[in-house]
N, C-alpha and C positions, 0 to 999 in steps of 0.2 A: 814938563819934568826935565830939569837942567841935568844933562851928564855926557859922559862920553860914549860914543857910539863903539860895537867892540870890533870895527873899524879901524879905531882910534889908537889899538894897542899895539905898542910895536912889532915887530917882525923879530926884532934883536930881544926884546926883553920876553916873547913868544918863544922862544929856540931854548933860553935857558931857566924853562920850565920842567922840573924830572919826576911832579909829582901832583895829583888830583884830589879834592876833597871836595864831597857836592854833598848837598841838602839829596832826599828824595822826593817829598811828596810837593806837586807842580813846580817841579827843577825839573828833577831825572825821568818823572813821571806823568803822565798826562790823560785825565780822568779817571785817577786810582790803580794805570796799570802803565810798563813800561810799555812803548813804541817800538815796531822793529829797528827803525833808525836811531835811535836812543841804545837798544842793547848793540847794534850792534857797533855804535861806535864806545861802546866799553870793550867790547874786542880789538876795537880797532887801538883802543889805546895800551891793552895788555899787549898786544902784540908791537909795539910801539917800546915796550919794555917800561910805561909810566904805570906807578905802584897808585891805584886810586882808591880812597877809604869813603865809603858812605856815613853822613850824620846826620842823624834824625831822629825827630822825636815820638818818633814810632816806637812801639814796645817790642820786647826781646822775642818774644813769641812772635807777633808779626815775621818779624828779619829773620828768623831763622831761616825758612825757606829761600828768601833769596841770598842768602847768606851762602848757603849751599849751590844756586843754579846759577847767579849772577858774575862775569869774569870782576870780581872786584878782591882787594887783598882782604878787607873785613867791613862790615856794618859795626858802625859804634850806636846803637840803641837807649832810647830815655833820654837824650841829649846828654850823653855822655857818661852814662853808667855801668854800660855793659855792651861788650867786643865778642863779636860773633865773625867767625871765620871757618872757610874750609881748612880742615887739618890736613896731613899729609896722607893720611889714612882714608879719605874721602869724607872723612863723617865731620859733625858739626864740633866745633871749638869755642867754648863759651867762656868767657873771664870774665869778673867783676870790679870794678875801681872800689865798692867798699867791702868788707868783710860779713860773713853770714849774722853774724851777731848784729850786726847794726843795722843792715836789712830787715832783719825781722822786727827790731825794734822802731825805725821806721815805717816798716806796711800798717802797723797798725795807727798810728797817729795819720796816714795818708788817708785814709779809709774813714778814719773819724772825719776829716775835715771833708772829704769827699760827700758823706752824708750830710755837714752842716751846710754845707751848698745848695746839695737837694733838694733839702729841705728849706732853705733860703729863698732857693730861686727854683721855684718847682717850674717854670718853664726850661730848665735845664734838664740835660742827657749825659750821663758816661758816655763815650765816646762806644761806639760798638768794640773795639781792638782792644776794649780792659781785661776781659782776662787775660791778655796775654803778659802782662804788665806788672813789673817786680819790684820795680826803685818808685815808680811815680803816680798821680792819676791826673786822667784825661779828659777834659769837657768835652763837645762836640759843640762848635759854631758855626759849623761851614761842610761839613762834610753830608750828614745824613740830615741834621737837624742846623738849623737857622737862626743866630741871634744876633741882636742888633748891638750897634757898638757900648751903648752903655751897658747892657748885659755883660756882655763878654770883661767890661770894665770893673764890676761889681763881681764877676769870678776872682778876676785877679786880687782885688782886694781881700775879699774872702780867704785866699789861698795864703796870700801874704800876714793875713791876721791871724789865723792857724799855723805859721812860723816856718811857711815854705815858701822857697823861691818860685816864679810862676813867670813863660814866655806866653806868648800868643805864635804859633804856627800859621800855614792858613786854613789848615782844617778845627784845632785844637785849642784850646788853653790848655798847658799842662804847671804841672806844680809837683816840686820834688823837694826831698827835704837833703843838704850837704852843698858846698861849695863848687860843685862841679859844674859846667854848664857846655858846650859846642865843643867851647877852643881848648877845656881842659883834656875832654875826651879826645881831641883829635893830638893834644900834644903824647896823651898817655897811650895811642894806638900805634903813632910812628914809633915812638921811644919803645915798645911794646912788638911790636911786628917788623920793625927795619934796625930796630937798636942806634934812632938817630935824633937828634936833637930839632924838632919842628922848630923852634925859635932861631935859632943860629943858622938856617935856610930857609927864610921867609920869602926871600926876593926866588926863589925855584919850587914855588907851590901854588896853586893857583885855588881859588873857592870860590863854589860856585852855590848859590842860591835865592830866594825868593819871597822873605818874608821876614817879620820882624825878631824873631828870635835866630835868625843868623845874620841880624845885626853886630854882635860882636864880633864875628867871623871877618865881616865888611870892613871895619873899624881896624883888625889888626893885622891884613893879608894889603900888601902893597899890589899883586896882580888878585882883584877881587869881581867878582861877574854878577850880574842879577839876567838873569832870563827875563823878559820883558811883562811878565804879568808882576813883577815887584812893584809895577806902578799902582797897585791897587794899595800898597801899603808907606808907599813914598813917603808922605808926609809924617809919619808915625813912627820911622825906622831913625832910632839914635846916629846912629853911621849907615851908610850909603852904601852901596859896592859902587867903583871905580867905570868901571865897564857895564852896558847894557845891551842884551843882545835886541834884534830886531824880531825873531821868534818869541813865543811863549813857551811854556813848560819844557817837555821833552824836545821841542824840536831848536829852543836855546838853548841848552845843554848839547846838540850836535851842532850848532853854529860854534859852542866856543871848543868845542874836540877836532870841529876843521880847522880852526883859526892855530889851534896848537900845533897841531901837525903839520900843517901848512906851514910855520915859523921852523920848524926844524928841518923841511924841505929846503927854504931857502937857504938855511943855516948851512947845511950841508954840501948845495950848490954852491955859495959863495968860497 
């Protein structure tokens, strides 16, 4: 697996990094739960004063609670649907990218196609985490239930014939119906929570994830990371991340929050 080790990344182009965006599930997370070493280098980075947004294709229901317990500024949920954050008040902050009208008109054609699956592939499973889920639905191939890669193949297509977009996670297929996808929601939560332009400071954001629907993440972030279980999807993944750590899940995601910190140490001493 040809890449650079996150070794490889500079110290200089490390320092003027001022901002985080990671996958959660086997990125942030490791066997469905965070690590103390993993949360606590999200403190480490709050207190670091770097603004960090969670994106994942997790449902809004799931993230609410870490939404609430996790030092992070928001979870962007459904890959990019809906922005869950603590509010000033303590309680949770919910926003939507589309409007309630089109949501509802939505859930029900999700739902339709969700049955023609079903019922297609009755070796398939909703994913256990669907009730919680408002813009999209969600297979299970990896997480509770097991399927082999032409299955998980014949989802996507399925999804894609029924007139929705559709990634592969590494727990999931999901499929959601609008234009929006990782890097929309991550551009709509900065513009949203910091009032600043994600594109016009790409070279001071770093992303971090593991699998093939944050491939376009990979593809458009010049400092981009994969934790080291991204090999399982290597060959599969349109764009690549840049950097790979030597850890897997949670404990790659605290190799690249030393590697950050550590660059603005030097920064600083220099």
């Amino acid at each position: 697996m040809p890449h650079l080790s996150l070794s490889d990344w500079p110290a200089a182009a490390r320092s003027h990094i001022h901002g985080v965006l990671t996958d959660i599930d086997d990125t942030l997370t490791t066997g469905g739960a965070i690590t103390p070493d993993a949360l606590a280098a999200l403190h480490a980075l709050r207190a670091a004063g770097l603004p960090v947004f969670a994106i994942t294709g997790r449902p809004a229901g799931w993230s609410e609670a870490f939404a609430l317990d996790w030092p992070v500024n928001a979870i962007v949920a459904e890959n990019g649907a809906v922005a869950l954050s603590r509010g000033a008040d303590g309680g949770l902050h919910k926003t939507y990218l589309q409007d309630t009208a089109t949501r509802q008109t939505n859930f029900a054609r999700l739902q339709a196609v969700a049955q023609r699956i079903l019922a297609e592939l009755p070796q398939t499973r909703l994913s256990h985490d669907s009730p919680g889920r408002e813009t999209d639905i969600a297979i299970d191939h990896s997480e509770f239930a097991q399927l082999d890669g032409a299955t998980i193949a014949q989802v996507v297509r399925l999804m894609q014939a029924g007139g929705l977009h559709a990634t592969v996670s590494s727990i999931h297929v999901n499929g959601w119906i609008g234009q929006h996808d990782k890097l929309a929601g991550a551009r709509w939560v900065v513009r949203e929570q910091l009032g600043r332009n994600l594109d016009a400071e790409l070279e001071h954001w770093v992303y971090v994830g593991d699998s093939t629907n944050d491939a376009v993440m990979f593809g458009h972030f010049p400092h981009s990371v994969g934790v080291a279980n991204v090999a399982r999807f290597w060959d599969r993944l349109t764009h690549r991340p840049r950097y790979v750590t030597a850890g897997e899940r949670g404990a790659g995601f605290v190799e690249v929050v030393r590697a950050l910190l550590d660059g603005r140490v030097t920064e600083t001493a220099a």
